[in-house]
Steps between C-alpha positions, in 0.01 A plus 500: 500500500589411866694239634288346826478234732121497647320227693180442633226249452349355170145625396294207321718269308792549247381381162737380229416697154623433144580801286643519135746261371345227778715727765391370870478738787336511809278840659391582888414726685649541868394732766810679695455699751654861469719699796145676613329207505288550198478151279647584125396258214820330332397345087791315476565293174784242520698365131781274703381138491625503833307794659209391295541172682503631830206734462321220327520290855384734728113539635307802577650691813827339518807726585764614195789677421547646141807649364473683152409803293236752648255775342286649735162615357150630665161381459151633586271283747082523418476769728763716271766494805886430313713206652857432467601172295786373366581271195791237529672289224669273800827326414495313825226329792665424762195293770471300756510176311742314342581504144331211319651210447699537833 
């Protein structure tokens, strides 16, 4: 596991998921942008209520910051070319927008 701090722009929407025990989390996937300029898929899964909330409020495209665990993996496109991803359990969003409530 890797410690990391990666931001980019959210793919699609976060949705909020209910696993055993009635556990909430929330899962996205962000596009960041990598030092050679190659775009590197980020599945991040969130269990704070309060990074759950903040992924929960952002809309497709919008910029974010993500601070947590990292794995990187690889996965095969249709054409059988490999591509770099990474999976996040984030522990903190930090956005644009205020925390709700504020």
């Amino acid at each position: 596991m890797i410690d990391g701090l990666v931001s980019g722009r959210l793919v699609g929407v976060a949705e909020q998921r209910e696993g055993k025990n009635a556990t909430r989390f929330a899962v996205a996937k962000v596009r960041a942008t990598a030092g050679d300029g190659e775009a590197v898929v980020v599945n991040v899964i969130a269990f704070a209520p309060e990074a759950c909330a903040a992924l929960l409020a952002l809309d497709d495209g919008d910029s974010v910051a993500l601070a947590g665990a990292l794995t990187p993996k690889v996965w095969s496109d249709k054409q059988g070319n490999t591509k770099p991803a990474l999976d996040m359990v984030a522990s903190r969003v930090l956005t644009a927008y205020p925390p709700s409530g504020q």
